[in-house]
N, C-alpha and C positions, 0 to 999 in steps of 0.2 A: 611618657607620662608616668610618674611613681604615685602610690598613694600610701600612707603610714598607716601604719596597725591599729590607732586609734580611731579611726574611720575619719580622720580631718579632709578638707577637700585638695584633689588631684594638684598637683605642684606641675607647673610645665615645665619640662626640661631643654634645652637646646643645645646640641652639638658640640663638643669645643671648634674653633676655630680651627684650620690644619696652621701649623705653623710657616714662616716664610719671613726670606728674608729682604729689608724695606730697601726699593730700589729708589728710591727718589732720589737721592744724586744724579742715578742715572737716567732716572727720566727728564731733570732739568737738565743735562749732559744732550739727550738726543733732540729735545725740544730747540733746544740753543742751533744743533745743525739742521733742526728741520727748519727751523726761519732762514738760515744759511739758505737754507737750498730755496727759498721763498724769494728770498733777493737776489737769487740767481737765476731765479724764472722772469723776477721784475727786472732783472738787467736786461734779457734777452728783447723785452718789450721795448726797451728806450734803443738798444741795438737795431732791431728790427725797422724802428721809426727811423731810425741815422739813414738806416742804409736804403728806406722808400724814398726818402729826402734827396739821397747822394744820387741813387738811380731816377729819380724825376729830374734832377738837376740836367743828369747827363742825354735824357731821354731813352736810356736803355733798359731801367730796371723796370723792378714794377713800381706802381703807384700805390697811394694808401690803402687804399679800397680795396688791390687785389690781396693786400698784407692785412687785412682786417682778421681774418680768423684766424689768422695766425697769434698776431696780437691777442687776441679775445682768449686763446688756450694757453698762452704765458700768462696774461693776467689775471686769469682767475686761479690757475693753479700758485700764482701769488700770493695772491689773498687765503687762500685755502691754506695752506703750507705754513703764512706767518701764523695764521687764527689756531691750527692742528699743533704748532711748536708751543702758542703758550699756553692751551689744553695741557699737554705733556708737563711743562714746567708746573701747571697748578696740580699735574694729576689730576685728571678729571677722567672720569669713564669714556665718557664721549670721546674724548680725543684718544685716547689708550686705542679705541675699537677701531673709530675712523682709521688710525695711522697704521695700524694692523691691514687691515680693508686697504690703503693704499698702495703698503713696501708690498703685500701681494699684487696688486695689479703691475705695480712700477717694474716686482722680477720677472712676471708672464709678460710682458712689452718686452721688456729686454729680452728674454728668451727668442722671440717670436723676429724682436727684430734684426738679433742675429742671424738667426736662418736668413732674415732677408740678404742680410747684408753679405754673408758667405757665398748668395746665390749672387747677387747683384754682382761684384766689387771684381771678380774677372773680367765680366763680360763689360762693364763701365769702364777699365783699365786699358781692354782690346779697342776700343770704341775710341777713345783717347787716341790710343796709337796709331791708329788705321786715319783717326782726323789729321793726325801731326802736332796735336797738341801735346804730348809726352815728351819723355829725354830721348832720345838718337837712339836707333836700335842697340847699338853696343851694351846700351845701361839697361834698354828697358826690365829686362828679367828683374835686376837689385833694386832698382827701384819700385817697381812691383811690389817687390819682399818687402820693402820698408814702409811702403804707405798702407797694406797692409797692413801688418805688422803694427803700427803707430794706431790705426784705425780698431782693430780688433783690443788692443791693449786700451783703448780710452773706453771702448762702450761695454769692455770686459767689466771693466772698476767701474764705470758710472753704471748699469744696467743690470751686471749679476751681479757683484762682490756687495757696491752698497745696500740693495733693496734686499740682498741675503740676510747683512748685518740688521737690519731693521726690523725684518720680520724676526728674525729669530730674540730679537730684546724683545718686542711687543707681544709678542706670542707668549714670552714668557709666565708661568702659572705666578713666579714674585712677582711681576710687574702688575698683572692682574690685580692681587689682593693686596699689593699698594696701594695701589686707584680705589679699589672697594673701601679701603681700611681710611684714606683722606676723602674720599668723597663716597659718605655712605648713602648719599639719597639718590635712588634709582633712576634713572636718565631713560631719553628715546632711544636712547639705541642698545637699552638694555631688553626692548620689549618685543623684538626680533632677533632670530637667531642670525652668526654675524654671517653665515655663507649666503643666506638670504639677502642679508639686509648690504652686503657685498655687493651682489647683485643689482638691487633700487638704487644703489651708488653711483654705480657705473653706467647705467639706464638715466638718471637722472642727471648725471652730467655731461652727457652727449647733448641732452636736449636744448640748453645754452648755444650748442654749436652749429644746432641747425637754426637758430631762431638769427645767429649772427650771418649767415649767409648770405637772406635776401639784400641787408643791408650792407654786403660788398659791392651790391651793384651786377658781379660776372659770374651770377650763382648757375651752375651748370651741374645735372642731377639725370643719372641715368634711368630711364623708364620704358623698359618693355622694348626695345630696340627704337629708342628714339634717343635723344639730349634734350630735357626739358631745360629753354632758358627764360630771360625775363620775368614777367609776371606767372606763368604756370609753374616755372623750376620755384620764385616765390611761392607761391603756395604749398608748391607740395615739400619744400621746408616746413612753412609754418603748421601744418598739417600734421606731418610725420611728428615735431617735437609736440602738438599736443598729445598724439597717440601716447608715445614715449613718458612720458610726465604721467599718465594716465594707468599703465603700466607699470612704470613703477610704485604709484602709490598701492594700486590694486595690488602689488604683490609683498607692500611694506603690510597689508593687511591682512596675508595671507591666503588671497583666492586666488582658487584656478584660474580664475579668464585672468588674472593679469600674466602668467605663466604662460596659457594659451595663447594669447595676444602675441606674447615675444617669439614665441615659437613662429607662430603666421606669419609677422612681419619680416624672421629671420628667412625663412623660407623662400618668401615672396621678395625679399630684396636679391637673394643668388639667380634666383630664375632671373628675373628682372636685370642683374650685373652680366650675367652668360649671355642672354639676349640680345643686350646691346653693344657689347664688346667685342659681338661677332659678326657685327653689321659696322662699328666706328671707332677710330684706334686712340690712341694717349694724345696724338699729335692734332687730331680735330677737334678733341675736348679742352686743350687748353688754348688753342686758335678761338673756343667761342667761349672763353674768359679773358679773353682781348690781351694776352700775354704777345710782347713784345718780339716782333720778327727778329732781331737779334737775340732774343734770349732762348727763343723756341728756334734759331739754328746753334746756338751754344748748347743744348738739351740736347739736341739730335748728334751730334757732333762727340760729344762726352760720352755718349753713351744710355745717358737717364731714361731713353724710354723704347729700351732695347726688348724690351719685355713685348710690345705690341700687343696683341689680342690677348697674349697670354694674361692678364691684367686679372680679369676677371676669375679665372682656373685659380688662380693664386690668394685674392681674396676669399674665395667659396673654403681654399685647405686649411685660411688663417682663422675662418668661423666655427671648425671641427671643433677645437676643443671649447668653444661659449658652449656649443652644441652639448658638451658631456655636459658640461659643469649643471647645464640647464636641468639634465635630466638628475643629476646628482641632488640637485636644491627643492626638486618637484616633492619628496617625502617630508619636507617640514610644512608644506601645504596644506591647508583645508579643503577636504573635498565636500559637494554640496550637499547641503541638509546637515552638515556638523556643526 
């Protein structure tokens, strides 16, 4: 604030702007491959449906019902992905932040499910060859190396190389103040900080997943050393995703109990996964989601669920790092009486 030596009244001053240079080519550049990847989520959905159709036809795949969530998480990251690309393309905040909030979950997926896959992809390979389903001992080793090899090089580029390249444009400080500079009037998702509002994302978007479960019909939900199915596994979908819904709004508003809340629930779901994983193995949880006697000895056979008990140990180390991030996001919180 300056005031002149005449005594005239206080002039408000403001800031210059920092400078920066305008990415908008390149935001309608990533917006174009983010509906790419949009109609690449919606192919998977018409794919998914071919192939419930071709396996009902033959009586050995699965049926619609058991392919419903699957469908349900192509389709919506459809619709999300074309709606976030022409955000991008108009520059809009909301979508700048969202798509940020995404290429980061998309790299931490891929990280995580590499490790899976590094662990898995021997012991799936051994499984193969022990069944007879592989090439003749003589090849196995090269071919080993090659599907490997083919496998780690796709979810290399799809998993780290793209969501790298994404975060690091969107992160960007010009990309930012492009989106500020073409859309100056302050949006939701400017009114949460983004680690937070990260967080009510990912929280909120599970909770779709659970609500589509009951309506597979073979919802099957670990509890306490039981399988909850039918109408109880229904409920305690529908249940769980109001908590969650509940959750995240309480923490898009910055209170503890919704922070608290996710911590209980995380807590309460490993106890509850260790529990039941050490009393029923992969092979009886999907026997009562009515998967197909040939398909569940094709699983056994390949290798898919060589893992057994361990299921649960394995989930509990993939929840460690939610676990940081949790306690990382708890300092932009309100504590009570503030």
């Amino acid at each position: 604030m300056n005031q002149s030596d005449s005594g005239t009244a206080p002039v408000e001053t403001t800031p210059p702007a920092m400078p920066y240079k305008d990415r908008s080519m390149g935001l309608t550049a990533f917006g174009i491959m983010t509906i790419m990847l949009g109609c690449l989520a919606g192919l998977f959905v018409l794919l998914t449906l071919f192939q419930s159709a071709l396996g009902g036809a033959r009586n050995a795949g699965l049926n619609f019902s058991q392919m419903l969530p699957v469908m349900a998480i192509y389709g919506i990251m459809a619709v999300v992905l074309v709606w976030l690309g022409i955000g991008s393309i108009m520059a809009r905040r909301w979508a700048r932040a969202l798509l940020l909030i995404f290429s980061w979950f998309w790299l931490v997926v891929g990280v995580l499910a590499l490790g899976f896959m590094a662990f898995l992809s021997p012991r799936m390979l051994a499984g193969m060859t022990a069944a007879g389903t592989a090439a003749p001992p003589a090849s196995n080793a090269r071919l080993q190396v090659i599907v490997m090899a083919v496998m780690f090089l796709f979810y290399g580029v799809f998993f780290l190389i793209l969501p790298a390249v994404w975060t690091f444009f969107y992160n960007s400080r010009h990309v930012k103040a492009t989106c500020e500079a073409r859309d100056p009037v302050p949006r939701w998702t400017d009114a949460c900080p983004l680690p937070v509002l990260g967080l009510c994302v990912a929280v909120m978007f599970s909770a779709p997943m659970m609500l589509v479960m009951p309506f597979s019909g073979h919802v099957v939900m670990p509890f306490f050393g039981m399988l909850l199915t039918g109408i109880p596994g229904s409920l305690f979908c529908l249940a769980f995703a109001a908590i969650w819904i509940y959750a995240a709004w309480s923490l898009y508003q910055f209170e503890q109990r919704g922070w608290w809340l996710i911590i209980f629930i995380l807590g309460v779901s490993i106890v509850s996964g260790l529990l039941t994983f050490a009393r029923h193995d992969m092979m009886e949880m999907y026997s009562l989601m009515y998967y197909p006697p040939a398909q569940l000895e094709q699983m056994e056979k390949s290798g898919m669920l060589i893992l057994g008990n361990h299921m649960a140990w394995l989930m509990s180390f993939s929840m460690l790092p939610f676990l940081g991030y949790l306690l990382y996001i708890r300092k932009f919180l309100r504590r009570p009486g503030q």
